[in-house]
KOLDOLO-578427 format. One record per residue (C-alpha): z, y, x; residue in three letters; residue number from 1. Coordinates in nm, 4 decimals. Layout:
N
Z|Y|X|ALA|NUM
...
//
This chain:
460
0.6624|10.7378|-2.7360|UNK|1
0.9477|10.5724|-2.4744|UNK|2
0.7983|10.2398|-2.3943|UNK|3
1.0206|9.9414|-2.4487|UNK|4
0.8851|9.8407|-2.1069|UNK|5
0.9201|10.1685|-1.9559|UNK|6
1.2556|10.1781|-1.7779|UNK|7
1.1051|10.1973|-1.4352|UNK|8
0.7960|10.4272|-1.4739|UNK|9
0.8330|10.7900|-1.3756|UNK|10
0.5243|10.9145|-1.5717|UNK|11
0.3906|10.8903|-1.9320|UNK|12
0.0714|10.6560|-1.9510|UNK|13
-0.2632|10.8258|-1.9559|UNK|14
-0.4390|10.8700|-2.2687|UNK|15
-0.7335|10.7035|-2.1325|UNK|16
-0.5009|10.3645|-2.0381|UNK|17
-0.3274|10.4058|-2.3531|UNK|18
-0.6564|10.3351|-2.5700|UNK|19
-0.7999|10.1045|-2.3090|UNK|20
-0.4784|9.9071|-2.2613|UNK|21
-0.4121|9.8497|-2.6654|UNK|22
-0.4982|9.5869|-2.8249|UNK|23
-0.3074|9.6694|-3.1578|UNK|24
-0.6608|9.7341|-3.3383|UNK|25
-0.8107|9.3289|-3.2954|UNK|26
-0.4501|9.1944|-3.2945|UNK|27
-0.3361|9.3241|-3.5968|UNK|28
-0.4655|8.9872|-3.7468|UNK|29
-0.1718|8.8341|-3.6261|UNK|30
0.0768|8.9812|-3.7940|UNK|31
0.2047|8.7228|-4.0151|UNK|32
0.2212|8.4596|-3.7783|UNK|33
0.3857|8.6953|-3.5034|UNK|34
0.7027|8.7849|-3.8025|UNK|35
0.6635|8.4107|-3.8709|UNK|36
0.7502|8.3153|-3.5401|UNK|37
1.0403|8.5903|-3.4844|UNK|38
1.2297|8.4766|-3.7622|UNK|39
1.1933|8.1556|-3.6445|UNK|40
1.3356|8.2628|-3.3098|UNK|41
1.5680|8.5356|-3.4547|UNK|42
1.7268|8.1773|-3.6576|UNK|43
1.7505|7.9777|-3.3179|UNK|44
1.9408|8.2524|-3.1102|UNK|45
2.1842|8.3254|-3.3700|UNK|46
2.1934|7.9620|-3.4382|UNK|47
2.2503|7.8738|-3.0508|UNK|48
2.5509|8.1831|-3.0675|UNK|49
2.2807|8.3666|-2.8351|UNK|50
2.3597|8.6552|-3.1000|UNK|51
2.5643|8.6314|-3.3918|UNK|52
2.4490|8.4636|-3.7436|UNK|53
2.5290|8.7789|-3.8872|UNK|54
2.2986|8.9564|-3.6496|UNK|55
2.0266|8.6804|-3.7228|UNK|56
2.0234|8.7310|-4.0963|UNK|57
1.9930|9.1246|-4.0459|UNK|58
1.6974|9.0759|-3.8565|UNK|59
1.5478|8.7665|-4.0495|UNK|60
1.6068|9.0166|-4.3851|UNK|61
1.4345|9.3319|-4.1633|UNK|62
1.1069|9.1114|-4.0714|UNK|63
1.0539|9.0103|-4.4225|UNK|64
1.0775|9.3268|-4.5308|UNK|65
0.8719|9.4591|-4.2571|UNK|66
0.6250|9.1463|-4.3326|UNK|67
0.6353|9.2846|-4.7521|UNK|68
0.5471|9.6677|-4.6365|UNK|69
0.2447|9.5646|-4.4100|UNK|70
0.1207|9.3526|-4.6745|UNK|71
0.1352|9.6057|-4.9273|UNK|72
-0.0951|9.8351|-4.6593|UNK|73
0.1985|10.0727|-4.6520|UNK|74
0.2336|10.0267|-4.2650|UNK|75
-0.0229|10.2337|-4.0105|UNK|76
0.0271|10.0434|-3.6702|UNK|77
0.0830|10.2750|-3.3243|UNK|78
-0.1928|10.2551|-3.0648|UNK|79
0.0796|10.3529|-2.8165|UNK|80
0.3058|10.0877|-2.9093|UNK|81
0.0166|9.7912|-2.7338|UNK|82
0.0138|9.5493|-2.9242|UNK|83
0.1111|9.3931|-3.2488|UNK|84
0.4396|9.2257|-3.1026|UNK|85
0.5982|9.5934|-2.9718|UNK|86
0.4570|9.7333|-3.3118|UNK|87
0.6208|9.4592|-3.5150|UNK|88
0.9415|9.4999|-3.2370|UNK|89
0.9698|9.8707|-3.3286|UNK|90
0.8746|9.8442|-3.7557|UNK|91
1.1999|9.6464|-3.7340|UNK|92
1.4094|9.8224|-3.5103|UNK|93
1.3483|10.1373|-3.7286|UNK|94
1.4715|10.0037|-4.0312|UNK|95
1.7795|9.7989|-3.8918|UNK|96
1.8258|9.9855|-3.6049|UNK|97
1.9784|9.9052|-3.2293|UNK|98
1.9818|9.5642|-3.3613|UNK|99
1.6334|9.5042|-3.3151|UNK|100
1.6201|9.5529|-2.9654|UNK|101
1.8477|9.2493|-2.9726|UNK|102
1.5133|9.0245|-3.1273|UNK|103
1.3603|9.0211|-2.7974|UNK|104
1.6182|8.8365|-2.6173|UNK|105
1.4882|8.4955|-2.4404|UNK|106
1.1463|8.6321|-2.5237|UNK|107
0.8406|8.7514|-2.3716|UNK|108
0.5160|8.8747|-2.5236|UNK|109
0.3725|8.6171|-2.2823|UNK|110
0.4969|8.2916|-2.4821|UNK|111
0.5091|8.4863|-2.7748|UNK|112
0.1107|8.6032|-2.8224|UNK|113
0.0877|8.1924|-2.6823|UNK|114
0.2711|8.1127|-3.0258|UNK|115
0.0995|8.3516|-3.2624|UNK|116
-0.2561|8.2339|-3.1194|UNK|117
-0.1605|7.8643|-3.2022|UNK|118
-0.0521|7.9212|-3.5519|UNK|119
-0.3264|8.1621|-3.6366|UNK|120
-0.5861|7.8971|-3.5164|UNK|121
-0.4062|7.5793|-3.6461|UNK|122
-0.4376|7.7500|-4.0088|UNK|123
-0.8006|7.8495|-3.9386|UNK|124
-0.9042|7.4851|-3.7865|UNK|125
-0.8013|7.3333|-4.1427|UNK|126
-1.0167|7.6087|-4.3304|UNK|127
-1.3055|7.5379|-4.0822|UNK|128
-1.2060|7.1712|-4.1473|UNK|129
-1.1382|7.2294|-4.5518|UNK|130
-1.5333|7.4095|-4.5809|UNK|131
-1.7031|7.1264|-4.3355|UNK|132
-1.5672|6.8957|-4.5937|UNK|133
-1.6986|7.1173|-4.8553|UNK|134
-2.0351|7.1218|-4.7261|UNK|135
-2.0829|6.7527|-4.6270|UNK|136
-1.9786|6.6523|-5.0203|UNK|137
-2.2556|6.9097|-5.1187|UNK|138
-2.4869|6.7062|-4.8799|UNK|139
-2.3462|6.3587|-5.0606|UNK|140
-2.4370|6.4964|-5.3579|UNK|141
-2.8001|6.5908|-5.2658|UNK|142
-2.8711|6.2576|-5.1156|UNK|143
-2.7535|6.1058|-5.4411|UNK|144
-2.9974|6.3056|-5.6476|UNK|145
-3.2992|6.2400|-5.4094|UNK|146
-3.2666|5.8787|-5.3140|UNK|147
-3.5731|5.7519|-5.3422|UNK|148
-3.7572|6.1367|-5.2609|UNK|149
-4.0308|5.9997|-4.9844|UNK|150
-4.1052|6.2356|-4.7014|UNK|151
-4.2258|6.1855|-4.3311|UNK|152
-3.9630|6.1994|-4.0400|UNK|153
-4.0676|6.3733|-3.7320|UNK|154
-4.0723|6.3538|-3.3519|UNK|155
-4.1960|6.6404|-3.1791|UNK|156
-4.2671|6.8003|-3.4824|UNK|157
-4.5519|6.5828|-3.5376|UNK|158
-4.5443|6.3343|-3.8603|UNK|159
-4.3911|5.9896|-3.7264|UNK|160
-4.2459|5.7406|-4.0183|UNK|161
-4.1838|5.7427|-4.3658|UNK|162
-3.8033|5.8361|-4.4790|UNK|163
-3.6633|5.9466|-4.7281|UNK|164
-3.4735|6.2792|-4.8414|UNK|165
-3.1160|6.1329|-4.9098|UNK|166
-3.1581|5.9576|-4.5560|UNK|167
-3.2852|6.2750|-4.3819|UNK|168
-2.9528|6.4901|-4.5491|UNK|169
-2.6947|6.2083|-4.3840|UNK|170
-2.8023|6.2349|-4.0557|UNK|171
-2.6628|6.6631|-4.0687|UNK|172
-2.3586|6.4544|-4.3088|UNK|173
-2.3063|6.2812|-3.9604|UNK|174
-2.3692|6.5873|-3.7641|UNK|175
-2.0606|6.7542|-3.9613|UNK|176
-1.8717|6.4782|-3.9794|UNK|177
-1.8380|6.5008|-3.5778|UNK|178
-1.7807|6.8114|-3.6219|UNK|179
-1.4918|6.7780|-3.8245|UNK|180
-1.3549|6.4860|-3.6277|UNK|181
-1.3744|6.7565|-3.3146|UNK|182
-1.1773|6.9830|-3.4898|UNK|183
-0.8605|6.7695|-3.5780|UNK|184
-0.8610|6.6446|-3.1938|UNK|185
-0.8516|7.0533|-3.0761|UNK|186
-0.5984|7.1147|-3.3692|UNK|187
-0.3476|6.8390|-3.1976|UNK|188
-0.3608|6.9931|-2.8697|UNK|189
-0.3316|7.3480|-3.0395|UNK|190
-0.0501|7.2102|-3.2091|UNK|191
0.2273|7.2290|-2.9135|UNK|192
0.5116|7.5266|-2.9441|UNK|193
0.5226|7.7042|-2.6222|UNK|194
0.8301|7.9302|-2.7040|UNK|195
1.1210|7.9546|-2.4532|UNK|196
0.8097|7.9475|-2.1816|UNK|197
0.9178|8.3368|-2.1141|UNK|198
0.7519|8.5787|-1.9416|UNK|199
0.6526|8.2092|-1.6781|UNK|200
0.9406|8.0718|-1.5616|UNK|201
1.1881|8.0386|-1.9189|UNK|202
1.4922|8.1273|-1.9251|UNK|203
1.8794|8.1157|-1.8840|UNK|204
1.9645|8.1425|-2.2207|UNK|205
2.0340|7.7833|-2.4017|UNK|206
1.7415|7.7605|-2.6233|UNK|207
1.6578|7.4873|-2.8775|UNK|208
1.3367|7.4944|-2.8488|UNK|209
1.2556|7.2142|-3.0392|UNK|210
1.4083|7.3814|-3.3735|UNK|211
1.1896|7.6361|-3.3179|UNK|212
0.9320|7.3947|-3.3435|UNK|213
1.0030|7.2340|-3.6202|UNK|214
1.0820|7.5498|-3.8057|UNK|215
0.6927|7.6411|-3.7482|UNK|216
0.5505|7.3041|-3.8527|UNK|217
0.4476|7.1949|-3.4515|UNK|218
0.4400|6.8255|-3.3544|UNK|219
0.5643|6.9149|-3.0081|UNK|220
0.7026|7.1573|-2.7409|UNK|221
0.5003|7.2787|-2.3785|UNK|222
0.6514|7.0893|-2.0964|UNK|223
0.5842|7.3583|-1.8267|UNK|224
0.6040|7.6937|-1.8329|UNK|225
0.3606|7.8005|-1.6142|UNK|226
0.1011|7.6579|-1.8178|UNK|227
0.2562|7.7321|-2.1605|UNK|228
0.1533|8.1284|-2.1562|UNK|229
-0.1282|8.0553|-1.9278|UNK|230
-0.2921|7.8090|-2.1198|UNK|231
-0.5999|7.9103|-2.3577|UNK|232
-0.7915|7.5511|-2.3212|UNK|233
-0.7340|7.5268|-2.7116|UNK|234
-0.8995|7.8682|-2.7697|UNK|235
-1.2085|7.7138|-2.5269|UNK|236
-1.1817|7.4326|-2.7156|UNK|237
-1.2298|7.5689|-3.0986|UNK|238
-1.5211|7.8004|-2.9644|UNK|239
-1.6795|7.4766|-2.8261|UNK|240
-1.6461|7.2560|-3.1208|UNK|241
-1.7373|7.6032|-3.3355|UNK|242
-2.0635|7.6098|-3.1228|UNK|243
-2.1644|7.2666|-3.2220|UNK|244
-2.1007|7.3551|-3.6097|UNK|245
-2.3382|7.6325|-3.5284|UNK|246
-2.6195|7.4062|-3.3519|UNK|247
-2.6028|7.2016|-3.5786|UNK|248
-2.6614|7.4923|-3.8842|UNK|249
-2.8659|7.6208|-3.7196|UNK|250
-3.1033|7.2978|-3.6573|UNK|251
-3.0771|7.2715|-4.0480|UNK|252
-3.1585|7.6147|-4.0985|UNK|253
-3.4611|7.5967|-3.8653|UNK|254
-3.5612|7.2767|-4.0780|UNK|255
-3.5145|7.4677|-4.4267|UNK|256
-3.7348|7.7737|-4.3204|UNK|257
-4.0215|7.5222|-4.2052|UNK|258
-3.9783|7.3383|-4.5398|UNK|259
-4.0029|7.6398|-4.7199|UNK|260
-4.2908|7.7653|-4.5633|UNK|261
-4.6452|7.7646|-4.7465|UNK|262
-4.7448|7.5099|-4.4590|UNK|263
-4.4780|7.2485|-4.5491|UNK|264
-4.3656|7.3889|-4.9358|UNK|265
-4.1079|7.0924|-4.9282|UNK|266
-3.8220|7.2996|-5.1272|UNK|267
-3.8126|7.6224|-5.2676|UNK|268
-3.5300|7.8556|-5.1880|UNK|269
-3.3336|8.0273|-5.4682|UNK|270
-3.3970|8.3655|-5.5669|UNK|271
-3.0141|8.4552|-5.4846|UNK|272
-3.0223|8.3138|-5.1221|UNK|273
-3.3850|8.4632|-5.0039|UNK|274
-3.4880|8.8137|-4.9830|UNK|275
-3.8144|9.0373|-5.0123|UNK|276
-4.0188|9.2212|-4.8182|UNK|277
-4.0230|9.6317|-4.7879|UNK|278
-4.4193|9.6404|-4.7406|UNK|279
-4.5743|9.2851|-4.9131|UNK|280
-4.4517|9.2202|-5.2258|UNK|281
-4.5541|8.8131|-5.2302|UNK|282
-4.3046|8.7935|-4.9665|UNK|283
-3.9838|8.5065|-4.9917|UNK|284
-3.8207|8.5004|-4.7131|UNK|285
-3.5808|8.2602|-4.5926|UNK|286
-3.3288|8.5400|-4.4007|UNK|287
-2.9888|8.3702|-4.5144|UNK|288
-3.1342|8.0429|-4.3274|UNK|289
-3.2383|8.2505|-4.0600|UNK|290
-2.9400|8.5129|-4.0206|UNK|291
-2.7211|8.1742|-3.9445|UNK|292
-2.9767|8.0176|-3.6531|UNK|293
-2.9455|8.4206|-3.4913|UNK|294
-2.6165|8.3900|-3.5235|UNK|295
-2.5406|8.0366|-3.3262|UNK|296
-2.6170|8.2722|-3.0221|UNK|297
-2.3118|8.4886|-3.1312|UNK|298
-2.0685|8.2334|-3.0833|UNK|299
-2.2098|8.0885|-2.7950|UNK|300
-2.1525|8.3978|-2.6250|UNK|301
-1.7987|8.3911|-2.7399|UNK|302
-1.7917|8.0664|-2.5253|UNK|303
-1.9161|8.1965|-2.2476|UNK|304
-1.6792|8.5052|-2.2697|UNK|305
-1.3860|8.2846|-2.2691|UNK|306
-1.4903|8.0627|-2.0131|UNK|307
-1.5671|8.3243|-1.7897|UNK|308
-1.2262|8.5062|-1.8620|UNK|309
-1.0745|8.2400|-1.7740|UNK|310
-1.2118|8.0712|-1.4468|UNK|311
-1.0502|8.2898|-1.1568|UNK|312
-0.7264|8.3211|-1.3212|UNK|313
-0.3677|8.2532|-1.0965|UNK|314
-0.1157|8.1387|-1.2520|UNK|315
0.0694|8.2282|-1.4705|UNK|316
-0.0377|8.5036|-1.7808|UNK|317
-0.2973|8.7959|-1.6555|UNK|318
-0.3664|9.0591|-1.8517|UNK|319
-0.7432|8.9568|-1.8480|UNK|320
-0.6290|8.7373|-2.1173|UNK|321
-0.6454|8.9749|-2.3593|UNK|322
-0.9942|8.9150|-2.3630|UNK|323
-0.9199|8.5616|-2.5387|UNK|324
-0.8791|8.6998|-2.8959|UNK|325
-1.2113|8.9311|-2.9765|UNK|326
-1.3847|8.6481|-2.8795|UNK|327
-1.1681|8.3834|-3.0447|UNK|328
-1.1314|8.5921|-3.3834|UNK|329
-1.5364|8.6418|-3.3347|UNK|330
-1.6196|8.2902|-3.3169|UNK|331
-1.3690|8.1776|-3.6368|UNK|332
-1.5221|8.4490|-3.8527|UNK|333
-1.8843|8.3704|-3.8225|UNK|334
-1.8550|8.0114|-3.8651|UNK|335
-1.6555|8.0404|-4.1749|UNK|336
-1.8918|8.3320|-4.3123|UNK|337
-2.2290|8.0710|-4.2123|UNK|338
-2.0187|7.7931|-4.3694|UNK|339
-1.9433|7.9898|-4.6567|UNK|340
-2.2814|8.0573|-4.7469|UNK|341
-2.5096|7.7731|-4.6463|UNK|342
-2.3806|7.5618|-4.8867|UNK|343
-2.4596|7.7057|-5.1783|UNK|344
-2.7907|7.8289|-5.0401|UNK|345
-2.8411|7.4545|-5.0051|UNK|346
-2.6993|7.3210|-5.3230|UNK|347
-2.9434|7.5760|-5.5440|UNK|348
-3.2721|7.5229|-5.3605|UNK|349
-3.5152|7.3042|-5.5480|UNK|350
-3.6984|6.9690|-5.3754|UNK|351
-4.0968|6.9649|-5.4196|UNK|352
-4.0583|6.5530|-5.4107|UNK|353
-4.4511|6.5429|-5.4877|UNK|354
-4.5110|6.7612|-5.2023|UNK|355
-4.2930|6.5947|-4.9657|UNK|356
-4.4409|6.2658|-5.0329|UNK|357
-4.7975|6.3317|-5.0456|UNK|358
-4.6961|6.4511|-4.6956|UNK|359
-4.5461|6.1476|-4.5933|UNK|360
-4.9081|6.0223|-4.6964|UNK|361
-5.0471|6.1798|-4.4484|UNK|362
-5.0172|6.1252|-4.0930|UNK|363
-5.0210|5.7574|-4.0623|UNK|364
-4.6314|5.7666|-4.1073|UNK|365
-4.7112|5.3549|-4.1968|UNK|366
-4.8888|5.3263|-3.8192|UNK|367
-4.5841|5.1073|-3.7216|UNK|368
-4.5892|4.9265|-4.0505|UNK|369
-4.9448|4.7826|-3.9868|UNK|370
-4.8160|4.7161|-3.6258|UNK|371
-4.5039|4.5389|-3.7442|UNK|372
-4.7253|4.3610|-3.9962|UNK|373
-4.9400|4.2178|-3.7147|UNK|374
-4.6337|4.0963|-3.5200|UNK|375
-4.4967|3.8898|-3.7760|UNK|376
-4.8861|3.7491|-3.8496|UNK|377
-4.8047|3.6237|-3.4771|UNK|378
-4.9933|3.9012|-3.2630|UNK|379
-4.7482|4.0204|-2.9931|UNK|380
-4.6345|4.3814|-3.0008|UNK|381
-4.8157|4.5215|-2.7400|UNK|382
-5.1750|4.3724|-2.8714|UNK|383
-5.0402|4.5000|-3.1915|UNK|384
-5.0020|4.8371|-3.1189|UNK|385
-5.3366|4.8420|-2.9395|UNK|386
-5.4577|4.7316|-3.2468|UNK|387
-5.2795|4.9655|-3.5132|UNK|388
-5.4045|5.2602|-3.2152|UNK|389
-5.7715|5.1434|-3.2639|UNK|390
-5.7443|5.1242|-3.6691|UNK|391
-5.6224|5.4967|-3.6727|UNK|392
-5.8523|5.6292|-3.4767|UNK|393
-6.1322|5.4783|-3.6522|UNK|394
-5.9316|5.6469|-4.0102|UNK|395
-5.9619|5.9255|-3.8181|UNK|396
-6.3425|5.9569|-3.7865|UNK|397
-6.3869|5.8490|-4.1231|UNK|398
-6.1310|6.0704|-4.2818|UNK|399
-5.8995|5.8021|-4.4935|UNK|400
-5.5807|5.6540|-4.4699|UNK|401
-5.4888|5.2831|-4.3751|UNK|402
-5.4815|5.2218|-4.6953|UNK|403
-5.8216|5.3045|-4.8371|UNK|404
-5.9513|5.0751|-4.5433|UNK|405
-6.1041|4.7516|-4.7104|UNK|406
-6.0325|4.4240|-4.5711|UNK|407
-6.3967|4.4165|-4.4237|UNK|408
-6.2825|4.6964|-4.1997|UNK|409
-5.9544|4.5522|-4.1057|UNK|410
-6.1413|4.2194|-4.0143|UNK|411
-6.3527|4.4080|-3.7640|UNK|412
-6.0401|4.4606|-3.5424|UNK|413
-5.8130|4.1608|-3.6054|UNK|414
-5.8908|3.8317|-3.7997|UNK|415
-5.5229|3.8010|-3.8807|UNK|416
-5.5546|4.1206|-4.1422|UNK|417
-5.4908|3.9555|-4.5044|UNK|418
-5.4313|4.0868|-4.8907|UNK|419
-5.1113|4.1452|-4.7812|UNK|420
-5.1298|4.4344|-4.5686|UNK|421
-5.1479|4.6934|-4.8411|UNK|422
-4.8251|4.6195|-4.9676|UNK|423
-4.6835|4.5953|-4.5971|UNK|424
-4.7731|4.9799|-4.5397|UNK|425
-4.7084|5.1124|-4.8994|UNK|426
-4.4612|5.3726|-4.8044|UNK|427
-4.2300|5.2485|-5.0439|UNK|428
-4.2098|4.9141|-4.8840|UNK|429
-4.2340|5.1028|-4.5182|UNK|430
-3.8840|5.2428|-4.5879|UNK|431
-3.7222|4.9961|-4.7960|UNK|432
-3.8111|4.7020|-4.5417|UNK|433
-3.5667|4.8903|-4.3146|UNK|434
-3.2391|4.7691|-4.4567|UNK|435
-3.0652|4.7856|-4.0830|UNK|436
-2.7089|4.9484|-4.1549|UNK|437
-2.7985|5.2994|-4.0923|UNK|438
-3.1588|5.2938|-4.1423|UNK|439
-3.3102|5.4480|-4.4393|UNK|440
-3.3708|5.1905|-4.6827|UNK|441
-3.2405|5.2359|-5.0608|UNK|442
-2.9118|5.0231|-5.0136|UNK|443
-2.8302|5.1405|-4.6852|UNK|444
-2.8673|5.4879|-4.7841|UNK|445
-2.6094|5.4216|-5.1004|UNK|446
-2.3862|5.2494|-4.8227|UNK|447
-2.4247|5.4833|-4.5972|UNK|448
-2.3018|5.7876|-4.9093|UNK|449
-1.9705|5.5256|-5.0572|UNK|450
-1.8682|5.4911|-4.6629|UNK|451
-1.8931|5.8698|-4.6180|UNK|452
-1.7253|5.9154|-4.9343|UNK|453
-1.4442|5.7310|-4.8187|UNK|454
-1.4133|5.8911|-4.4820|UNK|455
-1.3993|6.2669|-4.6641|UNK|456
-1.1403|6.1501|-4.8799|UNK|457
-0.9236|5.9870|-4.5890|UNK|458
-0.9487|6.3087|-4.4240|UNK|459
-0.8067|6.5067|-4.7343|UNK|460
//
């Protein structure tokens, strides 16, 4: 096959280059976006009388038709031909002929796999975006139907103070919410036609670029060439934002297969989300929730990968940037498949509230309660805390709660200990006396859901 770059080689291209060198068999993806944006250019040159608006509308009519056939799978695409842009370059030129040689004018595959990447990832940001918002209305709606579900919050995985479920689900709500807001910010910068860039340096032709960008739905046009086909910050940037999503699945999946556990038995997965075991039949195990922490590492790497490709790079376009799209497509297909199905793992599992609260029981989660108690009977905090320390430890040799101490026993540490005190480290009370916007107390909780309510539907 004559290369449509090959005018001044003297030899064929090895086999061996020709497989290594392709990159038709990842960038296929692309397609649409890459006859997307030729049509679009196809319109400007015949529109700028760079080529006839006959000529324009013979192409324009050859990539849709082109676009129809490899949508209908009745196109194989040519190793030897690179790339999708040369494949898509000779699919047309085939059916129309000489004219679409003429396509490539004012073009180079430099700007032009800049373009495709843009629109492919613009589109895949608001699906990433669209099943984020998915997920934190599924959390909304969990909260809602566990409001007042008790259970202890940690620190260093040890049992700390009394929260409850709803409260526990906002703070991932939050996490995703971030997450989302990341997103649009990368989407804006993605969102910037580089077109008319060229090969680095433009080119003499008189383009309108910005009709190019407004054909393809971008706020804006590069202002440098250079940096227009050497730029992949945007591709960096979605694989970071995508490796936050992942962290912070990934710390939710960690929690879900501790709560699922014998040791905790806070929720029970669904039958549909968990999986068996080969050799012990009792087993449940939690391998959708663990498939998606294994798999955070995946798109880290794809981080890393494009970090690395990136970091000794000249200006302008190397071909090291090839690398960019494996790792890009990588990272945008496992957070959509780990979006996809944590959700419903999560909206079918089923809360043990009686288990999760006789938990919250446990622990001296109320330890700061009795402290706080003290404080407001006029005991400073420190003494206070000296004295809550002393009062566990003695529950500790006798084997009881706070709670099933009398008010003989309180007495023997601190004279200021009244009646009172039981209802001051209830757990009930221990949560709902912290009404601080944000903290977990019933109202602020319900706040806390309307005002995240509101933000996913200003988003829409």
């Amino acid at each position: 096959m004559t290369k449509l770059w090959g005018g001044r080689f003297q030899k064929e291209t090895d086999h061996l280059v020709e497989d290594f060198h392709s990159s038709i068999s990842f960038d296929q993806r692309l397609y649409q976006y890459d006859i997307k944006g030729s049509i679009a250019h196809a319109r400007m040159l015949g529109r700028c009388g760079i080529i006839t608006e006959e000529e324009a509308g013979a192409i324009v009519r050859g990539l849709e038709e082109v676009l129809a056939e490899i949508k209908a799978g009745q196109v194989e695409f040519s190793v030897e031909a690179e790339d999708i842009h040369m494949n898509v370059e000779q699919l047309l030129t085939a059916k129309i002929g000489d004219l679409g040689k003429k396509l490539h004018t004012a073009r180079s595959r430099n700007d032009q796999v800049a373009l495709d990447i843009r629109m492919y990832l613009k589109d895949e940001i608001d699906q990433v975006s669209g099943l984020l918002r998915q997920l934190q209305e599924a959390l909304l709606d969990l909260a809602e139907r566990h409001l007042g579900a008790l259970m202890p919050g940690y620190t260093h995985l040890q049992r700390a103070q009394p929260v409850t479920l709803a409260h526990h689900l906002l703070a991932y709500c939050q996490m995703f919410g971030r997450d989302e807001g990341r997103l649009a910010d990368c989407r804006r910068r993605a969102d910037v036609m580089p077109l008319g860039a060229g090969a680095l340096a433009g080119t003499t032709f008189p383009l309108d670029r910005q009709y190019v960008a407004e054909q393809l739905g971008f706020a804006a046009i590069t202002q440098n060439s250079l940096d227009a086909v050497s730029d992949r910050d945007f591709a960096v940037e979605f694989t970071a934002a995508a490796s936050l999503v992942m962290v912070h699945l990934s710390r939710f999946c960690e929690e879900i297969i501790l709560w699922a556990s014998a040791e905790f038995a806070f929720i029970e997965l669904d039958d549909a989300f968990s999986t068996g075991s080969s050799m012990m039949p009792q087993k449940k195990n939690p391998d959708v929730a663990e498939l998606i922490r294994g798999k955070s590492g995946r798109v880290f790497g794809n981080l890393q990968a494009l970090l690395t490709m990136l970091k000794g790079l000249p200006l302008a376009y190397n071909k090291d940037m090839q690398e960019d799209k494996e790792a890009l497509f990588d990272a945008v297909d496992t957070v959509k498949k780990c979006l996809l199905v944590f959700r419903p793992m999560l909206e079918t599992m089923r809360v043990k509230e009686d288990n999760m609260q006789a938990a919250a029981s446990k622990g001296f989660t109320n330890a700061t309660d009795l402290a706080d108690y003290l404080v407001r009977r006029g005991l400073p905090f420190r003494e206070a805390h000296e004295v809550a320390g002393k009062l566990v430890f003695h529950c500790l040799q006798q084997k009881i709660t706070l709670d099933q101490l009398s008010l003989d026993d309180y007495s023997k540490f601190s004279t200021l200990v009244e009646e009172g005190v039981y209802d001051a480290i209830s757990l009930k009370r221990c949560v709902d006396a912290r009404r601080v916007p944000g903290g977990p107390a019933l109202e602020a909780v319900r706040e806390a859901i309307a005002e995240a309510r509101q933000r996913l539907a200003a988003s829409k």
